[in-house]
CHARMM internal coordinates of N, CA and C (Angstrom, degrees):
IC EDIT
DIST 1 N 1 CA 1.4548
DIST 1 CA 1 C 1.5311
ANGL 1 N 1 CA 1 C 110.25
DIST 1 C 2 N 1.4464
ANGL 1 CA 1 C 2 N 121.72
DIHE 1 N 1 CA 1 C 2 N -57.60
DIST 2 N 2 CA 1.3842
ANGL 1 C 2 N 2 CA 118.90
DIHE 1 CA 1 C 2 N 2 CA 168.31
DIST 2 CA 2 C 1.1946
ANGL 2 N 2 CA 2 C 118.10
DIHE 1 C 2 N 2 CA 2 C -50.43
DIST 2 C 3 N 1.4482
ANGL 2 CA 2 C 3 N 143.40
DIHE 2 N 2 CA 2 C 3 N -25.86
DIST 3 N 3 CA 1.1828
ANGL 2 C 3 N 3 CA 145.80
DIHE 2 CA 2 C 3 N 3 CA -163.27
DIST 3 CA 3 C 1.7371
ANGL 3 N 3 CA 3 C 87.58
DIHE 2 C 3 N 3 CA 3 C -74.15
DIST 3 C 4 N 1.3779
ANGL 3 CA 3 C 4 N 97.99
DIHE 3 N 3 CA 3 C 4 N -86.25
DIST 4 N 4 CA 1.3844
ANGL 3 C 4 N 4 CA 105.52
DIHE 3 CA 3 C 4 N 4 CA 171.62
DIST 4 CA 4 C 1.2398
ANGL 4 N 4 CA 4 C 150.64
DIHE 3 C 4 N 4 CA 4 C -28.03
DIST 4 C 5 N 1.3174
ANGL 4 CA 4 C 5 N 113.84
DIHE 4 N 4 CA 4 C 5 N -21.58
DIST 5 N 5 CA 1.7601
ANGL 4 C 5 N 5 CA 144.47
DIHE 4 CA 4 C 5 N 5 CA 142.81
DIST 5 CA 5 C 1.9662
ANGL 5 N 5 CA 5 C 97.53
DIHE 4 C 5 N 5 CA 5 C -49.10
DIST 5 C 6 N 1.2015
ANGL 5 CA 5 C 6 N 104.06
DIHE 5 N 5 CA 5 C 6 N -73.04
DIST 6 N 6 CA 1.2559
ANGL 5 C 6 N 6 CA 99.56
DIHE 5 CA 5 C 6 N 6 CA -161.75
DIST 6 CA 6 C 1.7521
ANGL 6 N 6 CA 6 C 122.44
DIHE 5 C 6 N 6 CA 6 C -70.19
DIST 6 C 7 N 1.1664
ANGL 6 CA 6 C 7 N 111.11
DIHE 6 N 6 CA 6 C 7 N -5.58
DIST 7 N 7 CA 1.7653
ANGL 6 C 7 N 7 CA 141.04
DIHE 6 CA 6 C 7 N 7 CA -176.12
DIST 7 CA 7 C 1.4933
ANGL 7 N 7 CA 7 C 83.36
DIHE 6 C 7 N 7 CA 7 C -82.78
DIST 7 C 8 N 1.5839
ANGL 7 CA 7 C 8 N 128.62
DIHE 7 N 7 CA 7 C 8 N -87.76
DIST 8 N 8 CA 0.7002
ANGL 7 C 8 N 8 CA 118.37
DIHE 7 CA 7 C 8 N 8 CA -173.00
DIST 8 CA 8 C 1.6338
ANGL 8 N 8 CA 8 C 135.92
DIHE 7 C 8 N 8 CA 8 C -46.52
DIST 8 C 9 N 1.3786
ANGL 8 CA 8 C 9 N 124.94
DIHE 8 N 8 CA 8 C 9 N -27.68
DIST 9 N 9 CA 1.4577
ANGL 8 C 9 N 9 CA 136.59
DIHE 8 CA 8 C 9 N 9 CA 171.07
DIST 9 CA 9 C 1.5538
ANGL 9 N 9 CA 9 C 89.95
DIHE 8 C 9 N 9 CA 9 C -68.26
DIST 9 C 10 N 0.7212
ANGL 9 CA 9 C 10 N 131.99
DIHE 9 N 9 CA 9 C 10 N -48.32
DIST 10 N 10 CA 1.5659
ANGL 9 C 10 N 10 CA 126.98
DIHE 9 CA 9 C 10 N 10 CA -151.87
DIST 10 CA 10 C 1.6197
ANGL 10 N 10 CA 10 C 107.19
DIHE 9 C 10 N 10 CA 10 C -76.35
DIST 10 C 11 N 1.3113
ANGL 10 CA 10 C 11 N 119.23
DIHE 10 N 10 CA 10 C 11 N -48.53
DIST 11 N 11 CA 1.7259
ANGL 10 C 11 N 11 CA 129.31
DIHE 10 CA 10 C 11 N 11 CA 150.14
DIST 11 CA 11 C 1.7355
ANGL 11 N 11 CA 11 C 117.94
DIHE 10 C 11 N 11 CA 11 C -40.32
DIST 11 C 12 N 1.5843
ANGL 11 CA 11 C 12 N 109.21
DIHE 11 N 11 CA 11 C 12 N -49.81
DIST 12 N 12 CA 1.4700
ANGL 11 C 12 N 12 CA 121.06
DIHE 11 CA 11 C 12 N 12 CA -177.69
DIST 12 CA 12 C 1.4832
ANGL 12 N 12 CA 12 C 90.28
DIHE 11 C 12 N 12 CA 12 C -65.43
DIST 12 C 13 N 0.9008
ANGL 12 CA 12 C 13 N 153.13
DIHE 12 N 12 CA 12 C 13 N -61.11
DIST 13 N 13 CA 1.8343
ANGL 12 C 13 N 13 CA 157.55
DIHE 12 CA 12 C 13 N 13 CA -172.42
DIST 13 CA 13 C 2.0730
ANGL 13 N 13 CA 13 C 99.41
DIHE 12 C 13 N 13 CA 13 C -49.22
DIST 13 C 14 N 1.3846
ANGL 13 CA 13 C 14 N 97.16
DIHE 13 N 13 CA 13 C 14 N -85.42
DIST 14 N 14 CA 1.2235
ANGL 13 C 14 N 14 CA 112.34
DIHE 13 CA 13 C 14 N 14 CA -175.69
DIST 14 CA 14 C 2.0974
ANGL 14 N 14 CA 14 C 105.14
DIHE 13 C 14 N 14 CA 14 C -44.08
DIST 14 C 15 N 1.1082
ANGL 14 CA 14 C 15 N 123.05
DIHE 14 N 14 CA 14 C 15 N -35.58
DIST 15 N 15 CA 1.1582
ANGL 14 C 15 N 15 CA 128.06
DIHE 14 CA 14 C 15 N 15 CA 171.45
DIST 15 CA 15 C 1.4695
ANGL 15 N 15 CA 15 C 109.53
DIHE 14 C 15 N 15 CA 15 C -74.37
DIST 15 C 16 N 0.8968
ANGL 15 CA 15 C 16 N 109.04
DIHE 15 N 15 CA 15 C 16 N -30.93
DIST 16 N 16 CA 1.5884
ANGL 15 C 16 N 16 CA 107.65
DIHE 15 CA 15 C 16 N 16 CA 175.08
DIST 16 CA 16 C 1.8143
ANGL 16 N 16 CA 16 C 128.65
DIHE 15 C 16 N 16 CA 16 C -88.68
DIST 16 C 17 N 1.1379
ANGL 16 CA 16 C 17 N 104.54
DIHE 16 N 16 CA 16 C 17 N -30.66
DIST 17 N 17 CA 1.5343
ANGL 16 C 17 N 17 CA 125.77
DIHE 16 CA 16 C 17 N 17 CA 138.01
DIST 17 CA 17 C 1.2553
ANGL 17 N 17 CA 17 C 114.85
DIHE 16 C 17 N 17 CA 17 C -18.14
DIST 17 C 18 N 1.2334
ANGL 17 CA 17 C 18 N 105.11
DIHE 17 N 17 CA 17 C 18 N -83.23
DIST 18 N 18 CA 1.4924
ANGL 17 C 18 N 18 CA 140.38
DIHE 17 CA 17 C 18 N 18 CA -147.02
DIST 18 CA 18 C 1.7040
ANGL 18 N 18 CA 18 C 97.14
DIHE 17 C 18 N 18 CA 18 C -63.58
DIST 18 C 19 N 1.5280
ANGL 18 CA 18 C 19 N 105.54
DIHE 18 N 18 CA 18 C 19 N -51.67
DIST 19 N 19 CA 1.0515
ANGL 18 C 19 N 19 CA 128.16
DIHE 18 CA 18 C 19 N 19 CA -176.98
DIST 19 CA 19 C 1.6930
ANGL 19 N 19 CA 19 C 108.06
DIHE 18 C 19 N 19 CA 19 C -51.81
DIST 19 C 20 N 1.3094
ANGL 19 CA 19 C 20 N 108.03
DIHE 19 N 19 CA 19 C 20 N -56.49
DIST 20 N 20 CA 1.4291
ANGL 19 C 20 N 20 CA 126.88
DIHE 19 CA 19 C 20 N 20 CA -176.13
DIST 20 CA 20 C 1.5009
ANGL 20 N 20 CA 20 C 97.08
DIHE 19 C 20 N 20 CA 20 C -53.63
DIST 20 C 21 N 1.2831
ANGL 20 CA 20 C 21 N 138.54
DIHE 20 N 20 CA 20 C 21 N -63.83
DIST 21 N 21 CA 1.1362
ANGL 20 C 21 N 21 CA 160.96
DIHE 20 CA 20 C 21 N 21 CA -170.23
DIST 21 CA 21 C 1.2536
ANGL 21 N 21 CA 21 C 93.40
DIHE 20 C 21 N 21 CA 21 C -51.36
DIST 21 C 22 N 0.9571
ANGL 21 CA 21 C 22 N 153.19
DIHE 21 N 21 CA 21 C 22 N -49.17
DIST 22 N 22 CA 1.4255
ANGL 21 C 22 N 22 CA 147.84
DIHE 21 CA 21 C 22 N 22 CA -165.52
DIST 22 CA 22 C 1.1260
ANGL 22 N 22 CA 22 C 117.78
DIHE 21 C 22 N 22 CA 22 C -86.11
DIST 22 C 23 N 1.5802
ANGL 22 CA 22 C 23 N 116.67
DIHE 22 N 22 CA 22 C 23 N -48.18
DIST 23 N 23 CA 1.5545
ANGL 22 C 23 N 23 CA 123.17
DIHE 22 CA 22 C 23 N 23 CA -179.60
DIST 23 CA 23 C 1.6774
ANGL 23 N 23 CA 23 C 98.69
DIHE 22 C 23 N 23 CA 23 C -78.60
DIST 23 C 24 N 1.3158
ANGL 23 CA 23 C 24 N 138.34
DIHE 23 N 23 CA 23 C 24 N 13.94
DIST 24 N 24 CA 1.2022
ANGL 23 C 24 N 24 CA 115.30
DIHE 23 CA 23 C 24 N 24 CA -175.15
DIST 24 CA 24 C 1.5985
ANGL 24 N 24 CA 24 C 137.22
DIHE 23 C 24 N 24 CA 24 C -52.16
DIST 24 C 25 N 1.2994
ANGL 24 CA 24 C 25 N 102.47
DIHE 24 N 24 CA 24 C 25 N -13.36
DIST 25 N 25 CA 1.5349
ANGL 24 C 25 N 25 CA 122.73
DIHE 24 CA 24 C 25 N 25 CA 170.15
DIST 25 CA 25 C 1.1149
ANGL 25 N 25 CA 25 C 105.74
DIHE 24 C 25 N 25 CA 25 C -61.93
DIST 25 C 26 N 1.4216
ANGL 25 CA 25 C 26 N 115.96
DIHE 25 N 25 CA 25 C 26 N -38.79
DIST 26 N 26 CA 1.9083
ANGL 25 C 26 N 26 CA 113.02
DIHE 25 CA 25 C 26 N 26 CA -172.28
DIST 26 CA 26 C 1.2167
ANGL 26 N 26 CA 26 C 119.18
DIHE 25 C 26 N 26 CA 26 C -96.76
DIST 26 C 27 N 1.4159
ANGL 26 CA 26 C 27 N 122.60
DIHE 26 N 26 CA 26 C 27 N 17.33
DIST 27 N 27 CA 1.4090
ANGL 26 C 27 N 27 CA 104.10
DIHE 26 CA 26 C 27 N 27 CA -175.98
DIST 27 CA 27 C 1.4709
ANGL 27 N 27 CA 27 C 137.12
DIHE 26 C 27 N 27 CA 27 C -48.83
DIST 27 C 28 N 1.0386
ANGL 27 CA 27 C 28 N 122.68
DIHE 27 N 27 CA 27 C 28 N -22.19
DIST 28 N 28 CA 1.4082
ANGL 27 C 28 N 28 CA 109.63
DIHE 27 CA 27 C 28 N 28 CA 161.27
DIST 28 CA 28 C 2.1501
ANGL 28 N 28 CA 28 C 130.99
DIHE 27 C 28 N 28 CA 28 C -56.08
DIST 28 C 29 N 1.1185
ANGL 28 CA 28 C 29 N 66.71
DIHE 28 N 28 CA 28 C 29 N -9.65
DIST 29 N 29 CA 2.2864
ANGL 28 C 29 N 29 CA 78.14
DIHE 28 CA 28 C 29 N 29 CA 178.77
DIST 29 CA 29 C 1.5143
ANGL 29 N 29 CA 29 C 79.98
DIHE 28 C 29 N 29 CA 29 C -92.30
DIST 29 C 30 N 1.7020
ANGL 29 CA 29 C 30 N 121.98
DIHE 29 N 29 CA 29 C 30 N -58.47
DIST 30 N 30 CA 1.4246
ANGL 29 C 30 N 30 CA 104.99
DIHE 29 CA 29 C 30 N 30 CA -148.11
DIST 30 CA 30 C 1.8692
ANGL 30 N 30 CA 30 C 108.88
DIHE 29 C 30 N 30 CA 30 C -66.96
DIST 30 C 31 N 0.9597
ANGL 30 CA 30 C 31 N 89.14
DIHE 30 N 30 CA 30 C 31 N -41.40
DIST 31 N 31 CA 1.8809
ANGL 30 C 31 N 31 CA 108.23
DIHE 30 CA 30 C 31 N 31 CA 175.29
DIST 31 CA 31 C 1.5368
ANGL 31 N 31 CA 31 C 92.87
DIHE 30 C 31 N 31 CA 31 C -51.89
DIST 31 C 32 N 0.6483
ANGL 31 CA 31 C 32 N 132.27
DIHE 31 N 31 CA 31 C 32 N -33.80
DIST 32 N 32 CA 2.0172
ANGL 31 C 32 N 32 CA 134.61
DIHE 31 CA 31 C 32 N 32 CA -176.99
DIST 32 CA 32 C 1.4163
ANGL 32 N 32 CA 32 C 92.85
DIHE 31 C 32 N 32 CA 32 C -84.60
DIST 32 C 33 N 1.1732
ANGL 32 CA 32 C 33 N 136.60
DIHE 32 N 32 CA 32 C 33 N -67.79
DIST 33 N 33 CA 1.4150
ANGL 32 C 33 N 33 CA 133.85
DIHE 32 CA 32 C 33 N 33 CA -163.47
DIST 33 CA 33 C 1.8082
ANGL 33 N 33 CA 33 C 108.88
DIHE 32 C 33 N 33 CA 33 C -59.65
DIST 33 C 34 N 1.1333
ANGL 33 CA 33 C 34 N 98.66
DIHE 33 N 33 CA 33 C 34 N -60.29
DIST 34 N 34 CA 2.1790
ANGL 33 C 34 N 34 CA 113.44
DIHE 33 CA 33 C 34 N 34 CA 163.58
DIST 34 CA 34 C 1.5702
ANGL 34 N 34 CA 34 C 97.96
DIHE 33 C 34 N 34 CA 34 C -21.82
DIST 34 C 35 N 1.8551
ANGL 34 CA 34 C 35 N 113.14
DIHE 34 N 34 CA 34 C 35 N -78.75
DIST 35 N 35 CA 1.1393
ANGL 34 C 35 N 35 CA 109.91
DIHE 34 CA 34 C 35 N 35 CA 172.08
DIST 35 CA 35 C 1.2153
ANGL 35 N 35 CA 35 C 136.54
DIHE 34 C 35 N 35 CA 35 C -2.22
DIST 35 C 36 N 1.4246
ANGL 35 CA 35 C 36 N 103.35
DIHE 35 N 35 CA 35 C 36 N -93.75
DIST 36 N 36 CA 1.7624
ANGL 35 C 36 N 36 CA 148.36
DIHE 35 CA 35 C 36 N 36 CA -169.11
DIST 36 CA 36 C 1.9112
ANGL 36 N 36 CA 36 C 80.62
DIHE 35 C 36 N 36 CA 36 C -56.88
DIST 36 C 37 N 1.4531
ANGL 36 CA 36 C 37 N 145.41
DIHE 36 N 36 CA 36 C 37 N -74.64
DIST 37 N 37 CA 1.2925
ANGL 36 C 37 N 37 CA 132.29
DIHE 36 CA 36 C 37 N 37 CA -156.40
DIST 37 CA 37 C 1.6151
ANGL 37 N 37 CA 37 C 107.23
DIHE 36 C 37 N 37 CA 37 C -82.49
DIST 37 C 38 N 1.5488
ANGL 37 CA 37 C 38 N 110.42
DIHE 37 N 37 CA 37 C 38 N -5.69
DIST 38 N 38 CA 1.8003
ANGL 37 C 38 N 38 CA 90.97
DIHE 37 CA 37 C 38 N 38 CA 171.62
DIST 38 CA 38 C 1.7286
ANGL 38 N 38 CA 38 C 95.66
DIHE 37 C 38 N 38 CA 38 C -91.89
DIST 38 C 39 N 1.1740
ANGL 38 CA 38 C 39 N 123.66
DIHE 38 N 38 CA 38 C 39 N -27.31
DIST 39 N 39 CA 2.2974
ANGL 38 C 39 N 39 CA 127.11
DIHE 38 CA 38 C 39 N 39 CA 176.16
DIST 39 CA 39 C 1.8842
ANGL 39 N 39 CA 39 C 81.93
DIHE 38 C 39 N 39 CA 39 C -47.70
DIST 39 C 40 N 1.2020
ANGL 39 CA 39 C 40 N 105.89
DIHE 39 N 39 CA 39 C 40 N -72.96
DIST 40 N 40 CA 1.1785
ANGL 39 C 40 N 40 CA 104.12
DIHE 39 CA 39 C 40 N 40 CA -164.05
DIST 40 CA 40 C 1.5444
ANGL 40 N 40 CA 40 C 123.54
DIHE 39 C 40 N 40 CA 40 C -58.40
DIST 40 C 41 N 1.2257
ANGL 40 CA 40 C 41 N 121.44
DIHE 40 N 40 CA 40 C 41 N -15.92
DIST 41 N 41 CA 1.7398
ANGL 40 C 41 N 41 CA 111.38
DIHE 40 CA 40 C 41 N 41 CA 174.11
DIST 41 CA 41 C 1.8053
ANGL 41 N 41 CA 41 C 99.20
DIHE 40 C 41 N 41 CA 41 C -96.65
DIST 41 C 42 N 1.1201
ANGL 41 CA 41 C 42 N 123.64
DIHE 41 N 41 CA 41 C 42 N -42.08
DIST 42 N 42 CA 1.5899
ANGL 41 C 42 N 42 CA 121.27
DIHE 41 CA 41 C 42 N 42 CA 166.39
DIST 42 CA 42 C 1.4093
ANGL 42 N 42 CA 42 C 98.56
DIHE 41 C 42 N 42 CA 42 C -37.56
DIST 42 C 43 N 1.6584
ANGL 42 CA 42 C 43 N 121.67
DIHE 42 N 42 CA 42 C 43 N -76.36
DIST 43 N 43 CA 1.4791
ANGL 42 C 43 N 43 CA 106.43
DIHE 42 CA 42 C 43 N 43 CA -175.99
DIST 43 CA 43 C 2.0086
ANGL 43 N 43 CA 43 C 126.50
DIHE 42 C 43 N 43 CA 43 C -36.06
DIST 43 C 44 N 1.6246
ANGL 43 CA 43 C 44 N 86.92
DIHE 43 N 43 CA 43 C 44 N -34.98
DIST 44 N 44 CA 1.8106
ANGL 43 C 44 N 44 CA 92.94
DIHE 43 CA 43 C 44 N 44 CA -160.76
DIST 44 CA 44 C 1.6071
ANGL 44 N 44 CA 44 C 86.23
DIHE 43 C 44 N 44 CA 44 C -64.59
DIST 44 C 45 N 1.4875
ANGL 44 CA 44 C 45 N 120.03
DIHE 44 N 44 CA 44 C 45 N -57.23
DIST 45 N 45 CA 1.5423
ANGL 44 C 45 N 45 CA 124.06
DIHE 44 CA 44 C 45 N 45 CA -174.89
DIST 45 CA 45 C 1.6624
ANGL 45 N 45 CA 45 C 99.24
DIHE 44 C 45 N 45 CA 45 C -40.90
DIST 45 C 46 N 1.5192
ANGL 45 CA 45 C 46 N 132.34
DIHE 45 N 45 CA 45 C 46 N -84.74
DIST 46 N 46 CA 1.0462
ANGL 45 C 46 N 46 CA 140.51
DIHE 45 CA 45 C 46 N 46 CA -144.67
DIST 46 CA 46 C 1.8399
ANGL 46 N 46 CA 46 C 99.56
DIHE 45 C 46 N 46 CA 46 C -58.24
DIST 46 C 47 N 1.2170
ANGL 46 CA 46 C 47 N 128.20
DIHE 46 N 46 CA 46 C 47 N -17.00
DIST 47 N 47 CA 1.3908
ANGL 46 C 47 N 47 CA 134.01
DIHE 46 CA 46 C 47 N 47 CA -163.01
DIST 47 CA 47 C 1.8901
ANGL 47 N 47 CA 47 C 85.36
DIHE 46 C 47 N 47 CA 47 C -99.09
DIST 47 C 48 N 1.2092
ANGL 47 CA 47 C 48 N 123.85
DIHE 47 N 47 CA 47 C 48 N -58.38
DIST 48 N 48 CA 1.2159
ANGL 47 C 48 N 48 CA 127.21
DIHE 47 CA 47 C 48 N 48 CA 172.01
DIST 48 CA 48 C 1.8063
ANGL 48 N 48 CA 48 C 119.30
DIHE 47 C 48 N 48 CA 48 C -28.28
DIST 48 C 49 N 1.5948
ANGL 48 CA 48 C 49 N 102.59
DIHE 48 N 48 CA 48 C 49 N -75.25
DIST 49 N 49 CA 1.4002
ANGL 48 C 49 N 49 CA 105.63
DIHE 48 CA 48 C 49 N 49 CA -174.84
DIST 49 CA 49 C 1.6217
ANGL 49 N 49 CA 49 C 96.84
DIHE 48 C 49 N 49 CA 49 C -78.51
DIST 49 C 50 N 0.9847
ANGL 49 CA 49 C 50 N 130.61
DIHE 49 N 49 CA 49 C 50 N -4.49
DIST 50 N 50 CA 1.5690
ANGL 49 C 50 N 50 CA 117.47
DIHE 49 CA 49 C 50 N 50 CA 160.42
DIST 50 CA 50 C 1.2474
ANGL 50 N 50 CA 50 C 114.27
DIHE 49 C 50 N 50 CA 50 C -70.60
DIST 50 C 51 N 1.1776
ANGL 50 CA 50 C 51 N 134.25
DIHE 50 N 50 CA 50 C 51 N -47.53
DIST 51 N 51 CA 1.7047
ANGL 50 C 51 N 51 CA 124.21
DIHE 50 CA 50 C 51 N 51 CA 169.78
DIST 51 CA 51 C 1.1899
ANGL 51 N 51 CA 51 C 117.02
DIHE 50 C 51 N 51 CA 51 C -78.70
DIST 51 C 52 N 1.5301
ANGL 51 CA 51 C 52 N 129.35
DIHE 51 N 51 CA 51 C 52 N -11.15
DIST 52 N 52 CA 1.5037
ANGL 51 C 52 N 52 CA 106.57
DIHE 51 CA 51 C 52 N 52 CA 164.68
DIST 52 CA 52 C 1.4161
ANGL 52 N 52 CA 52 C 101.23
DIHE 51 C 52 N 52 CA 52 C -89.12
DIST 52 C 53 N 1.3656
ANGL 52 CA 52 C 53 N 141.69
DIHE 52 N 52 CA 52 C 53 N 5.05
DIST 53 N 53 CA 1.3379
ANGL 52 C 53 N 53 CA 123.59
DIHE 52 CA 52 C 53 N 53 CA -179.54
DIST 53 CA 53 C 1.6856
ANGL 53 N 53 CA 53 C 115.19
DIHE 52 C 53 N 53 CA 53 C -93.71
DIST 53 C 54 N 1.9238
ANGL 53 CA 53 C 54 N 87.96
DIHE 53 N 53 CA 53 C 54 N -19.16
DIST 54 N 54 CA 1.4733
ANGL 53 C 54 N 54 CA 84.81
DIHE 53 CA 53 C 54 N 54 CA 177.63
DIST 54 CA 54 C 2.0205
ANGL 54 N 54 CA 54 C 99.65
DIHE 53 C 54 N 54 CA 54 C -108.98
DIST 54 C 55 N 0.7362
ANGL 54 CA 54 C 55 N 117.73
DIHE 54 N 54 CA 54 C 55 N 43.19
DIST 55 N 55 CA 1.3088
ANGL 54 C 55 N 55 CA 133.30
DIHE 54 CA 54 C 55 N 55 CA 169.01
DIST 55 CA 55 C 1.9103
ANGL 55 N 55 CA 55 C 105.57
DIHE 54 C 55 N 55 CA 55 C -117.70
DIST 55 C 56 N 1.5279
ANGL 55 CA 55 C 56 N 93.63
DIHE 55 N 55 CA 55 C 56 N -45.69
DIST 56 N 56 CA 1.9005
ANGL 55 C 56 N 56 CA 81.99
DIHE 55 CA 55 C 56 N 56 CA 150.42
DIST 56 CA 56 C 1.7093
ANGL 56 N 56 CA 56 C 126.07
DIHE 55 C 56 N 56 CA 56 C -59.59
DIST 56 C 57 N 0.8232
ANGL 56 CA 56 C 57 N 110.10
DIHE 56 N 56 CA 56 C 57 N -105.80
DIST 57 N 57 CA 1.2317
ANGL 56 C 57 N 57 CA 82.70
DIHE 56 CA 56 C 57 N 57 CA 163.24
DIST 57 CA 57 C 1.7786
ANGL 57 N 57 CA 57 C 157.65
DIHE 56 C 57 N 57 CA 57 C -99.77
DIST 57 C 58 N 1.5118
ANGL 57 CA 57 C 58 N 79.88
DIHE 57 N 57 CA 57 C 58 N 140.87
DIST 58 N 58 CA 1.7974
ANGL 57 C 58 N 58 CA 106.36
DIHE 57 CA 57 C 58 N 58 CA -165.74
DIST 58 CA 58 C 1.4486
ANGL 58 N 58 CA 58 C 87.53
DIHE 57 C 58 N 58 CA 58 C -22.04
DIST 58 C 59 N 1.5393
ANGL 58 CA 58 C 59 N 148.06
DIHE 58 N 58 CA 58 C 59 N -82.05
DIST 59 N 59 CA 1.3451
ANGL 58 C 59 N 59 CA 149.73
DIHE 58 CA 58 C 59 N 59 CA -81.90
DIST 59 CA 59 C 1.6305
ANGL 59 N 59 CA 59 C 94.02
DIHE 58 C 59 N 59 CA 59 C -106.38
DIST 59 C 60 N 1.4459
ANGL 59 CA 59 C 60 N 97.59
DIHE 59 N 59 CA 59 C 60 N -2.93
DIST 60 N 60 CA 2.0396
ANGL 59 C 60 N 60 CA 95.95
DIHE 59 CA 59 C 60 N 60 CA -167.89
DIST 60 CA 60 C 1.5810
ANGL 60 N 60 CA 60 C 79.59
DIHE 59 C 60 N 60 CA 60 C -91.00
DIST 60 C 61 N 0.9790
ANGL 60 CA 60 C 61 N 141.09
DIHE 60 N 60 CA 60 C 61 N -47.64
DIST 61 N 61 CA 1.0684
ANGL 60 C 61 N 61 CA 152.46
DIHE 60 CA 60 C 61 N 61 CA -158.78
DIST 61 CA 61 C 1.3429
ANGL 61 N 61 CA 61 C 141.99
DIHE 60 C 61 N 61 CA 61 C -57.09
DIST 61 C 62 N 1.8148
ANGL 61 CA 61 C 62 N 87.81
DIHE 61 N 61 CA 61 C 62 N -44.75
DIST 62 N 62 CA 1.9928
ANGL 61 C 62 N 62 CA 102.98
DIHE 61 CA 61 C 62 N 62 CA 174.34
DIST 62 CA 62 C 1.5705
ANGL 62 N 62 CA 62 C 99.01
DIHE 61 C 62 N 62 CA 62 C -96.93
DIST 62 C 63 N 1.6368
ANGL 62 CA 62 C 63 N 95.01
DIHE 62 N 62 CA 62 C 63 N 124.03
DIST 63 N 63 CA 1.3347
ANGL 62 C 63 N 63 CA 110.81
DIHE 62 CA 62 C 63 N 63 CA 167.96
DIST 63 CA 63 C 0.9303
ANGL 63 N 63 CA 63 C 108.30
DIHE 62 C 63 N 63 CA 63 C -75.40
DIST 63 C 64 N 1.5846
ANGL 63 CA 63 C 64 N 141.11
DIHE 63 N 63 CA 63 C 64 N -16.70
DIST 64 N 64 CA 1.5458
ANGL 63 C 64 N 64 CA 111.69
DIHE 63 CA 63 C 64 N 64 CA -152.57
DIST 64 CA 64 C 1.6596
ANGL 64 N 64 CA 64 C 107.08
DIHE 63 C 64 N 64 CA 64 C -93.36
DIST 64 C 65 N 1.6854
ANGL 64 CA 64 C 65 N 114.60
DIHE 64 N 64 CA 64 C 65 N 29.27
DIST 65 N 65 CA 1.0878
ANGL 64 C 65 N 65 CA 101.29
DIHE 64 CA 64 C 65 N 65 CA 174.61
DIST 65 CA 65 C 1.3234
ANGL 65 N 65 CA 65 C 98.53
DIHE 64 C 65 N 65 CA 65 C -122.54
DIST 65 C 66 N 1.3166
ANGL 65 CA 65 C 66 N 125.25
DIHE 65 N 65 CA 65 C 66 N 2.74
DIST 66 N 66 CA 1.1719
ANGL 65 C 66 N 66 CA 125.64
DIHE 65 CA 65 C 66 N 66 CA 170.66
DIST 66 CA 66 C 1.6246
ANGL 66 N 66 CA 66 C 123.18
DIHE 65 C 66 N 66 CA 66 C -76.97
DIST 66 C 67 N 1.7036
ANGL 66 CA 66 C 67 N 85.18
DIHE 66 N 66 CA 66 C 67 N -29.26
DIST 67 N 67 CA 1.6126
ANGL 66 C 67 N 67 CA 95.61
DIHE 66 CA 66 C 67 N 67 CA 172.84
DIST 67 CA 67 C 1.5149
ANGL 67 N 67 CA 67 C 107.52
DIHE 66 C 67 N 67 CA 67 C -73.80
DIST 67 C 68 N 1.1035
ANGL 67 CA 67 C 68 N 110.87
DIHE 67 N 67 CA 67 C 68 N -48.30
DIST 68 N 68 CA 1.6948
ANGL 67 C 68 N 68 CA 121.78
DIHE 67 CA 67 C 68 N 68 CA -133.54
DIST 68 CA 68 C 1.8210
ANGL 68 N 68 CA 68 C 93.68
DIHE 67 C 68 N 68 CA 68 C -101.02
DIST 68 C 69 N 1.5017
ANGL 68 CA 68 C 69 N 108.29
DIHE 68 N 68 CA 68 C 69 N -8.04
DIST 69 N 69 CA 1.6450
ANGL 68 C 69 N 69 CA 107.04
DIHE 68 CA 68 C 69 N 69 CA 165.67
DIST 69 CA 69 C 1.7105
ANGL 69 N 69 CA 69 C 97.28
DIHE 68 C 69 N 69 CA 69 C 80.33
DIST 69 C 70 N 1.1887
ANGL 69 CA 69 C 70 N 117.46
DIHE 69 N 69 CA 69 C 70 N 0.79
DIST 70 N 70 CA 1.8276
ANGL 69 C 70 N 70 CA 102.50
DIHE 69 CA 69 C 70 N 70 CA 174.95
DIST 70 CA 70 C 1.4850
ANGL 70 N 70 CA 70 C 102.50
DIHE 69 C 70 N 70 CA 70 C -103.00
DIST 70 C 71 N 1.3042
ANGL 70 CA 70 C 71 N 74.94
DIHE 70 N 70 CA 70 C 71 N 145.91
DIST 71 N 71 CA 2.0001
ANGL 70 C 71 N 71 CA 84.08
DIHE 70 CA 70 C 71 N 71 CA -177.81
DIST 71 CA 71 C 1.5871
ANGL 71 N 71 CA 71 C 86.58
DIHE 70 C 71 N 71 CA 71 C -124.72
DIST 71 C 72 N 1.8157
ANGL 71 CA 71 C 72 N 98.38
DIHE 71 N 71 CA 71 C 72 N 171.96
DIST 72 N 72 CA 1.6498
ANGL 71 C 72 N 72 CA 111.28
DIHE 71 CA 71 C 72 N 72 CA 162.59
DIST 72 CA 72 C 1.2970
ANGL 72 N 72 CA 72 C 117.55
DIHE 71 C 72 N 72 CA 72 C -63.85
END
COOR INIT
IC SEED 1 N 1 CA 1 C
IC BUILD
């Protein structure tokens, strides 16, 4: 499985390269597209360590004291 994680990153790179390399006439779309998918993996990250931080702790977590006004 790890092997294969890293096979695949290594194709996703070299494919993306390649890609770059070709459109070089257009960089302004590709420089726009770069953009728009690094907003979007920052978001995927920042949404990520946001639920394991509130998966640390329980207390971010249970609404029903947010509703119901009881705290610990």
């Amino acid at each position: 499985m790890a092997l294969s994680l890293a096979v695949t990153e290594a194709a996703t790179f070299t494919l993306g390269c390649a890609f770059i390399h070709t459109q070089r006439r257009h960089a302004e779309r590709i420089t726009d597209l770069l953009l728009v998918m690094l907003f979007a993996g920052s978001m995927v990250l920042a949404l990520d360590w946001g639920l394991e931080g509130a998966a640390a702790t329980p207390s971010a977590v249970d609404l029903s004291a947010a509703f119901t006004g009881i705290g610990e």
